[in-house]
C-alpha positions in Angstrom: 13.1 11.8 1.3 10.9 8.7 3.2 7.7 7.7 1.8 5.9 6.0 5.4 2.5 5.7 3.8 0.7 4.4 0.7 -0.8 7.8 0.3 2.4 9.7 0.4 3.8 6.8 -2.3 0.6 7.4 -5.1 1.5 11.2 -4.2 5.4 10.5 -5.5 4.3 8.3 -8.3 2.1 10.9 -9.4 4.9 14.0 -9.2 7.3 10.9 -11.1 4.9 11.1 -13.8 4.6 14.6 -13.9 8.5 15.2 -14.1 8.8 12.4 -16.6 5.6 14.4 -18.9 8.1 18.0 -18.9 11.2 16.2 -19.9 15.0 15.8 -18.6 16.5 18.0 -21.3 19.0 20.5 -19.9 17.4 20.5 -16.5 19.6 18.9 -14.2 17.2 19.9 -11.6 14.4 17.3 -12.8 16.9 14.8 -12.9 17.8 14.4 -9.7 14.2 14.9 -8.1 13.5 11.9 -10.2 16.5 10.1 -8.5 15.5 11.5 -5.4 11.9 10.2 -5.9 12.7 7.2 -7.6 14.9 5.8 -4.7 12.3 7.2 -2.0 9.3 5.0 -3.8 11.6 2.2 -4.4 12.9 1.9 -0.4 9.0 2.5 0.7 7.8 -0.5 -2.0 10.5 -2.9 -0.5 9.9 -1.9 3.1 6.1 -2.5 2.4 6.2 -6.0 0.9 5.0 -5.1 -2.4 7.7 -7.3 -3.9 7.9 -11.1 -2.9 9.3 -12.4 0.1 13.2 -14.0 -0.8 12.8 -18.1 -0.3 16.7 -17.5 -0.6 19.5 -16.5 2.0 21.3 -14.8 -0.8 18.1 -12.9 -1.8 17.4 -12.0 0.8 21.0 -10.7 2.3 20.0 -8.3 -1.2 17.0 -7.4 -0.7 18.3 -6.1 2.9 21.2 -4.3 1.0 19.0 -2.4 -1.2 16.9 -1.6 1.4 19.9 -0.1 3.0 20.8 1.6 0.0 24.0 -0.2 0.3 26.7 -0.9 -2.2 27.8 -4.6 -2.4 31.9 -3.4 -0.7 29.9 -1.8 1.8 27.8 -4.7 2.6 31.2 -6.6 2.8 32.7 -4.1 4.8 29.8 -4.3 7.3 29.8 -7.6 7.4 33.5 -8.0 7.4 34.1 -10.1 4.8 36.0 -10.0 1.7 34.1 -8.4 -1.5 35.3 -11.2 -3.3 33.5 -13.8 -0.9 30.2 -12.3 -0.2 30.2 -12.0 -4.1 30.5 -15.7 -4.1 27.9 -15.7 -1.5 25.0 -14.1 -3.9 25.9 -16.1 -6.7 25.2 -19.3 -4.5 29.0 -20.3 -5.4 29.5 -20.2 -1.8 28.1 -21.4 1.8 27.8 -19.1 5.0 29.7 -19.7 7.9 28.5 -19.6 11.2 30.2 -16.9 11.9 28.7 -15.0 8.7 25.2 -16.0 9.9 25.9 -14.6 13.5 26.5 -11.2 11.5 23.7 -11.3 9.2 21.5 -11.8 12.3 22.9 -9.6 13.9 23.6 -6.6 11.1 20.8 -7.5 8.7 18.0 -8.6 11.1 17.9 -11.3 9.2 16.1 -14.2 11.5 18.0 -17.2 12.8 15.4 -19.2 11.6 15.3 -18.1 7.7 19.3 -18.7 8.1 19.0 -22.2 9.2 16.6 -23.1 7.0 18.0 -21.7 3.4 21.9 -21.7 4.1 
């Protein structure tokens, strides 16, 4: 499911709630709409700017895997770089490399510009 419009995001908010009012009980089928919707509204938020712009490369190299829907091996794997290092990475433990930023560029469409200036 993709939420494009603000309308079609109050619309999913408003069948979250509804699902939320009749309960999770032994319906496995409830569950995973509100998953389903859950992750749809969540995607559409972050691709609509509702949350603040990262002032950090490692924020944002997150915020662009969650809007990928990405887990953090597979991020490493596109990125081709050890788990263990882009870990390091997000923490702020470690620096990105040139070659790194070429990727995230790149991969991410993160801009050279936000690179230079918070690596």
């Amino acid at each position: 499911m993709t939420i494009s419009t603000p309308q079609e995001c109050t619309a999913a908010l408003e069948q979250l709630d509804r699902l939320i009012a009749l309960g999770f009980e032994g319906v496995a089928e409830r569950e995973q709409e509100f998953d389903r919707l859950a992750q749809a509204i969540e995607a559409y938020q972050l691709r609509a700017g509702y949350f603040p712009k990262p002032t950090t490369l490692p924020a944002m190299i997150e915020l662009k895997r969650q809007q990928r829907q990405l887990k953090q091996k597979e991020l490493a794997q596109l990125l081709e770089v050890p788990a263990g290092r882009l870990s390091q990475i997000l923490s702020g433990k470690r620096r990105v490399t040139m070659d790194l930023a070429r990727k995230l560029y790149e991969r991410l469409d993160i801009s050279p510009e936000f690179i230079l200036k918070t690596a």
